[in-house]
Backbone as CSV, one residue per row, in Angstrom:
resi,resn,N_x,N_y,N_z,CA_x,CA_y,CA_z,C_x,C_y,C_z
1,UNK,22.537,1.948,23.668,21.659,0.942,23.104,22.402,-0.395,23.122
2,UNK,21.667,-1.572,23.841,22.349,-2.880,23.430,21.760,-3.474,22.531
3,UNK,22.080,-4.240,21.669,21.503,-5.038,20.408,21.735,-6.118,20.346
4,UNK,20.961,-7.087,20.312,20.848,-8.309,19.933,20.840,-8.779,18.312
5,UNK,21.930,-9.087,17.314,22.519,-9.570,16.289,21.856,-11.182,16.412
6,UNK,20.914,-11.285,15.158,20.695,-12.429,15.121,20.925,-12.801,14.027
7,UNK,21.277,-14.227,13.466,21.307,-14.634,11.819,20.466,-15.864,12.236
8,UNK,19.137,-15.888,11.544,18.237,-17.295,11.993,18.598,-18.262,11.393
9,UNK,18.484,-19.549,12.059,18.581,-20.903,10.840,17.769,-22.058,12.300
10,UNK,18.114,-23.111,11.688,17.358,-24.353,12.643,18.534,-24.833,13.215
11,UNK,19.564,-25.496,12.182,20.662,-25.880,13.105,21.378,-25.371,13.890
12,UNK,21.899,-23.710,13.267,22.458,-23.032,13.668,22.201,-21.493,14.182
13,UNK,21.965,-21.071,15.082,20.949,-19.612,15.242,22.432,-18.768,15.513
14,UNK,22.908,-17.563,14.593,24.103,-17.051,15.247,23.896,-16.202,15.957
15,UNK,24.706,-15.495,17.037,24.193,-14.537,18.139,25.375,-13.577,18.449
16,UNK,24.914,-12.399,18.135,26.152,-11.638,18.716,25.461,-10.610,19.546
17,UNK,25.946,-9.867,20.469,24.771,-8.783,21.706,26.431,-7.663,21.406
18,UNK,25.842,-6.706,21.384,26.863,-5.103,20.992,26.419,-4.292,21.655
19,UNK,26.909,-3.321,22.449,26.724,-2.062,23.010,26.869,-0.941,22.059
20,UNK,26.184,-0.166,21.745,26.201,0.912,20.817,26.359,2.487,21.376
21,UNK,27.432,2.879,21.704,27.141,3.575,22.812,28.079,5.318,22.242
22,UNK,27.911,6.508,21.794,28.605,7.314,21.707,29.677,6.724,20.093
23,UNK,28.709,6.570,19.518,29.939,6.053,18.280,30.639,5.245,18.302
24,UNK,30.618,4.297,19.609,31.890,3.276,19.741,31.089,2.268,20.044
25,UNK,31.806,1.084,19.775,31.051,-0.441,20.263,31.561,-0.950,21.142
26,UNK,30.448,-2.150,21.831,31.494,-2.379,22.568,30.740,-4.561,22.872
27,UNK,32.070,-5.447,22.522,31.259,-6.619,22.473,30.908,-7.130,23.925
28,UNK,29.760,-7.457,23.929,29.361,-8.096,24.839,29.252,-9.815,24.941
29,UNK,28.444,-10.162,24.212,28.909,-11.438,24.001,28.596,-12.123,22.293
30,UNK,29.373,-13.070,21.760,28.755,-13.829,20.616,28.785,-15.346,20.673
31,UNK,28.183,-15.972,19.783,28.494,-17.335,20.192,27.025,-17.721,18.899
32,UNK,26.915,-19.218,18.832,25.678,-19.433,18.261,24.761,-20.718,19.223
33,UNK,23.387,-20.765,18.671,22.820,-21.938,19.295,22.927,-22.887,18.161
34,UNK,23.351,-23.954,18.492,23.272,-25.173,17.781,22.491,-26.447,18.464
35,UNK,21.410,-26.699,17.112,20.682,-27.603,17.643,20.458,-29.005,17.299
36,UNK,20.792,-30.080,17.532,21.316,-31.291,17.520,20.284,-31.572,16.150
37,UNK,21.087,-32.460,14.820,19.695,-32.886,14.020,19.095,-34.115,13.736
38,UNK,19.392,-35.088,14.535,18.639,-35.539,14.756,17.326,-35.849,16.206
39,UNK,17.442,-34.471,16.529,16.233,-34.811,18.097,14.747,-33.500,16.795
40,UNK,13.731,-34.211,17.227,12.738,-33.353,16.443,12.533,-31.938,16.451
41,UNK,11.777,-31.400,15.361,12.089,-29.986,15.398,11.207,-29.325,16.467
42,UNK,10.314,-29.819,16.453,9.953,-28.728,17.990,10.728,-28.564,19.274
43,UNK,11.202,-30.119,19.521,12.102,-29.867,20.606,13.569,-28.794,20.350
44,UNK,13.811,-28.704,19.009,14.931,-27.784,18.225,14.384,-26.607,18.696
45,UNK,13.069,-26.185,18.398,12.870,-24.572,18.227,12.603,-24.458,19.790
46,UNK,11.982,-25.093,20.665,12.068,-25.170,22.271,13.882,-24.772,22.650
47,UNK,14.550,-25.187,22.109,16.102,-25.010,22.442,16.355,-23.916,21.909
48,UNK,15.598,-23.051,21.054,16.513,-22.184,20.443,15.617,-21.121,21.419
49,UNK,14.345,-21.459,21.472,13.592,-19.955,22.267,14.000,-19.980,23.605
50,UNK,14.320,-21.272,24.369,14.809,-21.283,25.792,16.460,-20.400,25.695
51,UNK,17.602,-20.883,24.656,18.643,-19.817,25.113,18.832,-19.110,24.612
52,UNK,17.533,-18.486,23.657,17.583,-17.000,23.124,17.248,-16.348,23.922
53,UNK,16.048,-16.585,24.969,15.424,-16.073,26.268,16.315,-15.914,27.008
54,UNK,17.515,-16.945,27.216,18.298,-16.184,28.633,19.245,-15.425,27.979
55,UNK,19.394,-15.856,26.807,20.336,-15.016,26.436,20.124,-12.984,26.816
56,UNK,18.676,-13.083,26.372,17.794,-11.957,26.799,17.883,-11.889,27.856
57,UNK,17.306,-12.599,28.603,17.344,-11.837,30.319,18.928,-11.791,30.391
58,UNK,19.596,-12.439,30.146,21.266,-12.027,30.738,21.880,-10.956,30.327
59,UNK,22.223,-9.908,28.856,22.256,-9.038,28.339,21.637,-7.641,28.178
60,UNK,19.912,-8.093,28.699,19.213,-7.168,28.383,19.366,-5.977,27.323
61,UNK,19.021,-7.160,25.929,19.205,-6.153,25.111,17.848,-4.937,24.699
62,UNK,17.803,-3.659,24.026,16.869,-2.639,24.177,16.562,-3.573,22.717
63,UNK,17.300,-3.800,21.334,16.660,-4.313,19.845,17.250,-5.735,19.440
64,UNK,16.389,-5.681,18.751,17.018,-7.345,18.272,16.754,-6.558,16.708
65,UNK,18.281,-7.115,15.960,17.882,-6.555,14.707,18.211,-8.144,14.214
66,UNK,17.665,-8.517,12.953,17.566,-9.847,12.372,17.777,-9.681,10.931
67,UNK,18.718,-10.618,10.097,18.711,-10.669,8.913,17.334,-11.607,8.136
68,UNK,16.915,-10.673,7.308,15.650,-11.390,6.235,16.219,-13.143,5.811
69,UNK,14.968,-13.076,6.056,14.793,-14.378,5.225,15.630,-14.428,3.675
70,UNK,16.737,-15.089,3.480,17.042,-15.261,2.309,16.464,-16.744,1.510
71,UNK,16.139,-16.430,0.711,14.867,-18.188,0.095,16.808,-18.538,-0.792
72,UNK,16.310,-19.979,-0.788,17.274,-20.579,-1.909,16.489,-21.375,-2.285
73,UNK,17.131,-22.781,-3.001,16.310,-23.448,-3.540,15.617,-25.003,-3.158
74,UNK,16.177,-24.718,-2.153,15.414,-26.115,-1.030,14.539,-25.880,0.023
75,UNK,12.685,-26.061,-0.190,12.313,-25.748,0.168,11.592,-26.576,1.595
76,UNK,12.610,-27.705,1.607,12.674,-27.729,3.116,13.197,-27.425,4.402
77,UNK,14.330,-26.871,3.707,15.348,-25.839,4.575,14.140,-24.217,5.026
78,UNK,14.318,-23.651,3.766,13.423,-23.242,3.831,12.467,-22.288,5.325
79,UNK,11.992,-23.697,4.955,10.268,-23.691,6.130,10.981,-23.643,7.481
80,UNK,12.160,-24.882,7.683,12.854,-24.872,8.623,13.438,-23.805,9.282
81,UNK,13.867,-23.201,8.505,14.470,-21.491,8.650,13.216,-20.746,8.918
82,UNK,12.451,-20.515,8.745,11.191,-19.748,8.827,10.021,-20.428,10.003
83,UNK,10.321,-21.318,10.743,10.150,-22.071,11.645,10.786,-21.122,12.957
84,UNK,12.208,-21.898,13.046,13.059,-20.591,13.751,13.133,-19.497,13.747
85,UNK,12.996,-18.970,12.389,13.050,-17.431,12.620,11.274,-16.839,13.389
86,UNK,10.657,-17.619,13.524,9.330,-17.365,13.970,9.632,-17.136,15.594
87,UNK,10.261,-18.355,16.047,10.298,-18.202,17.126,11.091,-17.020,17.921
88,UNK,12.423,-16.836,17.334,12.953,-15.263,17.396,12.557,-14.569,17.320
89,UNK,11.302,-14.092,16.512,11.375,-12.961,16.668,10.196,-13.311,17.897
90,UNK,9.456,-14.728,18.224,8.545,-14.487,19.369,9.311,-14.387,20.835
91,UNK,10.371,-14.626,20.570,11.232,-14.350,22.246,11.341,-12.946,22.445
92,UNK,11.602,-12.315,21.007,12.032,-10.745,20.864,10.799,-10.060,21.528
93,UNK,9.454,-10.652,20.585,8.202,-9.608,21.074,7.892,-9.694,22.904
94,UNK,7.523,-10.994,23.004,7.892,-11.326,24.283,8.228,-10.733,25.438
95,UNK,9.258,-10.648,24.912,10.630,-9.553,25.669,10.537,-8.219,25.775
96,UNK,9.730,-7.426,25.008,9.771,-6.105,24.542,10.697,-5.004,23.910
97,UNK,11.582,-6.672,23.125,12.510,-5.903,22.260,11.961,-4.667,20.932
98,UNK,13.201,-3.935,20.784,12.426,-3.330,19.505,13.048,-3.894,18.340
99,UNK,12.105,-4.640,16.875,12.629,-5.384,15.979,12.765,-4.580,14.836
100,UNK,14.144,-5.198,14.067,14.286,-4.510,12.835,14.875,-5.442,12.010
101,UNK,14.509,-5.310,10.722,15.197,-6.755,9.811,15.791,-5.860,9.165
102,UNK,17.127,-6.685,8.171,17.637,-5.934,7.391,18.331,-7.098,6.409
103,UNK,18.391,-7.154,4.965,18.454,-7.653,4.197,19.599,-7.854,3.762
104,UNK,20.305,-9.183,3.189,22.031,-9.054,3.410,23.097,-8.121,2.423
105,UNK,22.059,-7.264,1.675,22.442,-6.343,0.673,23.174,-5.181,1.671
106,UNK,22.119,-4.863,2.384,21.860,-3.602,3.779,22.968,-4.156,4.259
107,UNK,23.082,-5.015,5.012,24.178,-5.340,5.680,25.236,-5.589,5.541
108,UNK,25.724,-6.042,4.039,27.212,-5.489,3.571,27.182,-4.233,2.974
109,UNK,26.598,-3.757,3.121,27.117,-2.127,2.219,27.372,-1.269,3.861
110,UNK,26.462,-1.508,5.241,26.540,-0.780,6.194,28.049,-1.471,6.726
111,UNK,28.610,-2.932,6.569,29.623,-3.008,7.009,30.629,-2.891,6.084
112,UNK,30.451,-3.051,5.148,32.110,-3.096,4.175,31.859,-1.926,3.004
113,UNK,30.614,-0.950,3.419,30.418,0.194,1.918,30.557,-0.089,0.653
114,UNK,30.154,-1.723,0.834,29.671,-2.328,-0.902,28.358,-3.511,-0.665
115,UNK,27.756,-3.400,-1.305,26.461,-4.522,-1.245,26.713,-5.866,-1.396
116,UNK,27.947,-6.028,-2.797,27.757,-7.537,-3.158,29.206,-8.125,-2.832
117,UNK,29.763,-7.254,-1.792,31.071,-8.047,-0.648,30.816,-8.919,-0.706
118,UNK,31.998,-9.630,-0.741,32.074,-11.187,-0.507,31.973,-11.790,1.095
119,UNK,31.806,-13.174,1.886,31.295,-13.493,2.672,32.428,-13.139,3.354
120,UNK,33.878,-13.497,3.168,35.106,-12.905,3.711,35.032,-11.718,4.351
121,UNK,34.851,-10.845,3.173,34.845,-9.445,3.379,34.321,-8.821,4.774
122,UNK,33.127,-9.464,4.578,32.093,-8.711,5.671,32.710,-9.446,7.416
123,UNK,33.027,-10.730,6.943,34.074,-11.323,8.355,35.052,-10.420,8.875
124,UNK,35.766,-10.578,8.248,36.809,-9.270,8.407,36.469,-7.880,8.918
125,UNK,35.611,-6.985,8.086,35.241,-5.918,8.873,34.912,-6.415,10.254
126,UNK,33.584,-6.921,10.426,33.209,-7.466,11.635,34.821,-7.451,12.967
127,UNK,35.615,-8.328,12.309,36.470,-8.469,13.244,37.450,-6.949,13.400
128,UNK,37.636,-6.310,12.546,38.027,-5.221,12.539,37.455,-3.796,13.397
129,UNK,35.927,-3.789,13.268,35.084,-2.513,13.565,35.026,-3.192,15.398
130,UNK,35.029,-3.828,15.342,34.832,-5.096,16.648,36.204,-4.820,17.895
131,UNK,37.786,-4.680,16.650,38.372,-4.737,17.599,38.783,-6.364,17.906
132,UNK,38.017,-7.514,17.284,38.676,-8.745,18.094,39.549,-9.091,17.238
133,UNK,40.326,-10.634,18.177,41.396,-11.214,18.029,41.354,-11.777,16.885
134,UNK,39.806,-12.461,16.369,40.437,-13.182,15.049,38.831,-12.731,14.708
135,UNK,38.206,-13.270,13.028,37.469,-13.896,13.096,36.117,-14.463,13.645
136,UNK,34.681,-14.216,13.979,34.074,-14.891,14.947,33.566,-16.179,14.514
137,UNK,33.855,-17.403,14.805,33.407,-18.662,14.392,31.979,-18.897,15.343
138,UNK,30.889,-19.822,14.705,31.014,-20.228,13.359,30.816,-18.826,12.647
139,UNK,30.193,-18.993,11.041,30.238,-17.682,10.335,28.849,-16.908,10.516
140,UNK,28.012,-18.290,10.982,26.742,-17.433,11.541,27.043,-15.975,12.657
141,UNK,27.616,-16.660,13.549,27.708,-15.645,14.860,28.553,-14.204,14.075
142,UNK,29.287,-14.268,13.121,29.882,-13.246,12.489,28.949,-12.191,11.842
143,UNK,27.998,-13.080,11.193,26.935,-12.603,10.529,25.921,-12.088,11.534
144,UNK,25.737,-12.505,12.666,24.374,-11.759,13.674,25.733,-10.718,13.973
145,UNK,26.610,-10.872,14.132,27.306,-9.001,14.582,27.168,-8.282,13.396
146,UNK,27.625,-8.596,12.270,27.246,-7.898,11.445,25.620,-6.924,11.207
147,UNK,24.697,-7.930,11.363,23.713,-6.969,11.095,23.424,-6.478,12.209
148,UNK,24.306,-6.888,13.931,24.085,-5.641,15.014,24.254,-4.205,14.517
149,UNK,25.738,-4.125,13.954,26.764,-3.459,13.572,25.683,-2.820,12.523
150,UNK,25.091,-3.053,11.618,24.501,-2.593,10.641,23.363,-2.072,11.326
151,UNK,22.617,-2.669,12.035,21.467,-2.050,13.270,22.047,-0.030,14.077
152,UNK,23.111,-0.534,14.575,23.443,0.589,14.985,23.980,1.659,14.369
153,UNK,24.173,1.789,12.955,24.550,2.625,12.171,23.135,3.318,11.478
154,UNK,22.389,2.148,11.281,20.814,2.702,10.826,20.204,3.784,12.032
155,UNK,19.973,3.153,13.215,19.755,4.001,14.370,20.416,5.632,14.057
156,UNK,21.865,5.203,13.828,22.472,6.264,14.101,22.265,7.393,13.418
157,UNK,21.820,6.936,11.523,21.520,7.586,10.865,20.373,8.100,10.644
158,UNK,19.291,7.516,11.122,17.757,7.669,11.564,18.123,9.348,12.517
159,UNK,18.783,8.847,13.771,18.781,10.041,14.903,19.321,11.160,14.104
160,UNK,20.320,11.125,13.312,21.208,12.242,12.676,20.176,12.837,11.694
161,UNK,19.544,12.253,10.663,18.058,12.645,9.939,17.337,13.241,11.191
162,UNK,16.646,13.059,11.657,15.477,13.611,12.601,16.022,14.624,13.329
163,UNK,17.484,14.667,13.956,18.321,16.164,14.313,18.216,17.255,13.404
164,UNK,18.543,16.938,12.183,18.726,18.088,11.079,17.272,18.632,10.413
165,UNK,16.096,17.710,10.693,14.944,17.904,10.098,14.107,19.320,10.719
Protein backbone atom coordinates (compact mmCIF):
# COMPACT_ATOMS: atom_id res chain seq x y z
CA UNK A 1 0.00 0.00 0.00
CA UNK A 2 1.34 3.58 -0.77
CA UNK A 3 -0.15 6.44 1.26
CA UNK A 4 -0.41 9.77 0.82
CA UNK A 5 0.09 11.72 4.51
CA UNK A 6 -1.56 14.90 4.37
CA UNK A 7 -1.78 17.76 7.17
CA UNK A 8 -4.16 20.53 5.39
CA UNK A 9 -3.68 24.27 5.87
CA UNK A 10 -3.68 27.29 3.12
CA UNK A 11 -0.22 28.41 3.62
CA UNK A 12 1.20 25.39 4.31
CA UNK A 13 -0.18 21.82 2.97
CA UNK A 14 2.35 19.10 4.61
CA UNK A 15 3.03 15.98 2.49
CA UNK A 16 4.60 12.89 3.24
CA UNK A 17 3.90 9.52 0.55
CA UNK A 18 5.04 5.97 2.67
CA UNK A 19 5.13 2.56 1.36
CA UNK A 20 3.44 0.22 3.74
CA UNK A 21 4.58 -2.89 2.77
CA UNK A 22 4.99 -6.37 5.03
CA UNK A 23 5.26 -4.45 8.40
CA UNK A 24 7.99 -2.24 7.25
CA UNK A 25 7.96 1.30 5.76
CA UNK A 26 9.45 2.61 3.45
CA UNK A 27 9.85 6.76 2.64
CA UNK A 28 9.12 7.78 -0.49
CA UNK A 29 8.93 11.25 -0.53
CA UNK A 30 8.00 14.37 2.04
CA UNK A 31 8.15 17.89 1.66
CA UNK A 32 5.20 20.58 1.99
CA UNK A 33 3.29 22.99 -0.48
CA UNK A 34 3.69 26.44 0.45
CA UNK A 35 1.61 29.02 -0.84
CA UNK A 36 2.72 32.58 -1.20
CA UNK A 37 0.27 35.06 1.09
CA UNK A 38 -0.06 37.54 -0.47
CA UNK A 39 -1.26 36.24 -4.26
CA UNK A 40 -5.29 35.47 -3.75
CA UNK A 41 -6.76 32.50 -2.39
CA UNK A 42 -8.06 30.83 -5.29
CA UNK A 43 -5.00 31.17 -7.10
CA UNK A 44 -3.50 29.49 -3.50
CA UNK A 45 -5.91 26.53 -3.65
CA UNK A 46 -5.18 26.23 -7.74
CA UNK A 47 -1.41 25.73 -6.39
CA UNK A 48 -2.14 23.43 -3.88
CA UNK A 49 -4.57 21.06 -6.18
CA UNK A 50 -2.04 21.43 -9.20
CA UNK A 51 1.06 19.88 -6.90
CA UNK A 52 -1.03 17.69 -4.94
CA UNK A 53 -2.10 16.22 -8.41
CA UNK A 54 1.38 15.56 -9.54
CA UNK A 55 2.35 14.79 -6.57
CA UNK A 56 -0.36 11.93 -7.24
CA UNK A 57 0.41 11.03 -10.59
CA UNK A 58 4.22 10.82 -9.58
CA UNK A 59 3.86 8.41 -6.46
CA UNK A 60 0.77 6.81 -7.25
CA UNK A 61 -0.51 6.59 -4.08
CA UNK A 62 -3.53 3.58 -3.41
CA UNK A 63 -4.94 6.23 0.14
CA UNK A 64 -4.68 9.51 1.12
CA UNK A 65 -5.21 9.51 4.84
CA UNK A 66 -5.80 13.27 6.22
CA UNK A 67 -5.78 14.79 9.63
CA UNK A 68 -9.42 16.34 10.82
CA UNK A 69 -10.11 19.54 10.85
CA UNK A 70 -8.87 20.91 14.16
CA UNK A 71 -11.20 24.42 14.82
CA UNK A 72 -9.28 27.03 17.07
CA UNK A 73 -10.29 30.26 17.66
CA UNK A 74 -9.86 32.33 14.53
CA UNK A 75 -12.38 31.93 12.38
CA UNK A 76 -10.74 33.13 9.45
CA UNK A 77 -8.06 30.76 9.45
CA UNK A 78 -10.49 28.56 9.93
CA UNK A 79 -12.57 28.69 6.59
CA UNK A 80 -9.14 29.06 5.04
CA UNK A 81 -8.15 25.66 6.25
CA UNK A 82 -11.40 24.17 5.23
CA UNK A 83 -11.05 25.84 1.84
CA UNK A 84 -7.86 23.70 1.26
CA UNK A 85 -8.74 20.90 2.89
CA UNK A 86 -11.74 20.80 0.32
CA UNK A 87 -9.64 20.80 -2.36
CA UNK A 88 -7.54 17.69 -1.08
CA UNK A 89 -9.60 15.75 -0.55
CA UNK A 90 -11.08 16.81 -4.34
CA UNK A 91 -7.63 15.80 -5.95
CA UNK A 92 -7.90 12.57 -3.71
CA UNK A 93 -11.56 11.70 -5.08
CA UNK A 94 -10.50 12.65 -8.45
CA UNK A 95 -7.75 10.40 -8.37
CA UNK A 96 -9.46 7.38 -7.00
CA UNK A 97 -7.73 7.51 -3.88
CA UNK A 98 -9.14 5.67 -0.91
CA UNK A 99 -9.83 8.47 1.98
CA UNK A 100 -9.50 8.23 5.62
CA UNK A 101 -9.34 11.05 8.28
CA UNK A 102 -8.02 10.63 11.53
CA UNK A 103 -8.09 12.98 14.41
CA UNK A 104 -4.82 14.26 16.17
CA UNK A 105 -5.79 12.24 19.33
CA UNK A 106 -5.69 8.90 16.81
CA UNK A 107 -2.63 9.97 15.59
CA UNK A 108 -0.50 10.38 18.59
CA UNK A 109 -1.57 7.44 20.43
CA UNK A 110 -0.96 5.25 16.86
CA UNK A 111 2.52 6.99 16.82
CA UNK A 112 3.88 7.55 20.29
CA UNK A 113 1.04 5.02 22.36
CA UNK A 114 -0.23 8.17 24.17
CA UNK A 115 -2.99 10.62 22.89
CA UNK A 116 -1.97 13.89 24.53
CA UNK A 117 2.03 13.56 23.36
CA UNK A 118 3.49 16.49 23.00
CA UNK A 119 4.20 18.04 19.38
CA UNK A 120 8.00 16.95 19.93
CA UNK A 121 7.12 13.69 20.80
CA UNK A 122 5.23 12.65 17.85
CA UNK A 123 8.38 14.41 15.63
CA UNK A 124 10.62 12.20 16.97
CA UNK A 125 8.81 8.96 16.62
CA UNK A 126 8.10 9.97 13.06
CA UNK A 127 11.83 10.32 12.60
CA UNK A 128 12.54 7.22 14.43
CA UNK A 129 9.74 4.57 12.94
CA UNK A 130 10.95 6.38 9.54
CA UNK A 131 14.50 5.54 10.04
CA UNK A 132 15.57 9.29 8.93
CA UNK A 133 18.45 11.50 9.51
CA UNK A 134 16.85 14.17 11.50
CA UNK A 135 13.54 15.54 12.06
CA UNK A 136 11.17 16.33 8.94
CA UNK A 137 10.94 20.16 8.48
CA UNK A 138 8.61 22.10 8.25
CA UNK A 139 6.47 20.40 11.21
CA UNK A 140 3.60 20.13 8.88
CA UNK A 141 5.35 17.55 6.55
CA UNK A 142 6.19 15.62 9.96
CA UNK A 143 2.69 15.67 10.80
CA UNK A 144 1.26 14.31 7.16
CA UNK A 145 3.86 11.21 7.93
CA UNK A 146 2.57 10.87 10.97
CA UNK A 147 -0.97 10.32 10.18
CA UNK A 148 0.51 8.09 7.00
CA UNK A 149 2.17 6.11 9.71
CA UNK A 150 -1.06 6.12 11.72
CA UNK A 151 -3.06 5.21 8.32
CA UNK A 152 -1.05 2.10 7.98
CA UNK A 153 -1.29 0.70 11.34
CA UNK A 154 -5.23 1.22 11.21
CA UNK A 155 -5.21 -0.79 7.85
CA UNK A 156 -3.12 -3.12 9.52
CA UNK A 157 -5.31 -3.58 12.37
CA UNK A 158 -8.58 -3.54 10.37
CA UNK A 159 -6.85 -6.69 8.16
CA UNK A 160 -5.70 -8.49 11.50
CA UNK A 161 -9.61 -8.01 12.91
CA UNK A 162 -11.25 -9.37 9.73
CA UNK A 163 -8.42 -12.46 9.70
CA UNK A 164 -9.44 -13.60 13.16
CA UNK A 165 -13.25 -12.91 12.64
Amino acid sequence: MIILGVDPGLATVGIGVLKFDKNKFTTMYYGAIITPPKIPIPERLQMIYDDLTQIIHTYKPTDMALEELFYNTNQKTIIAVGEARGIILLAAQQNGLDIDEYTPLQVKQSVVGYGRAEKIQVMTMVKNILRLDKIPKPDDTADALAVAICHAHSKRTNLIFKIHQ
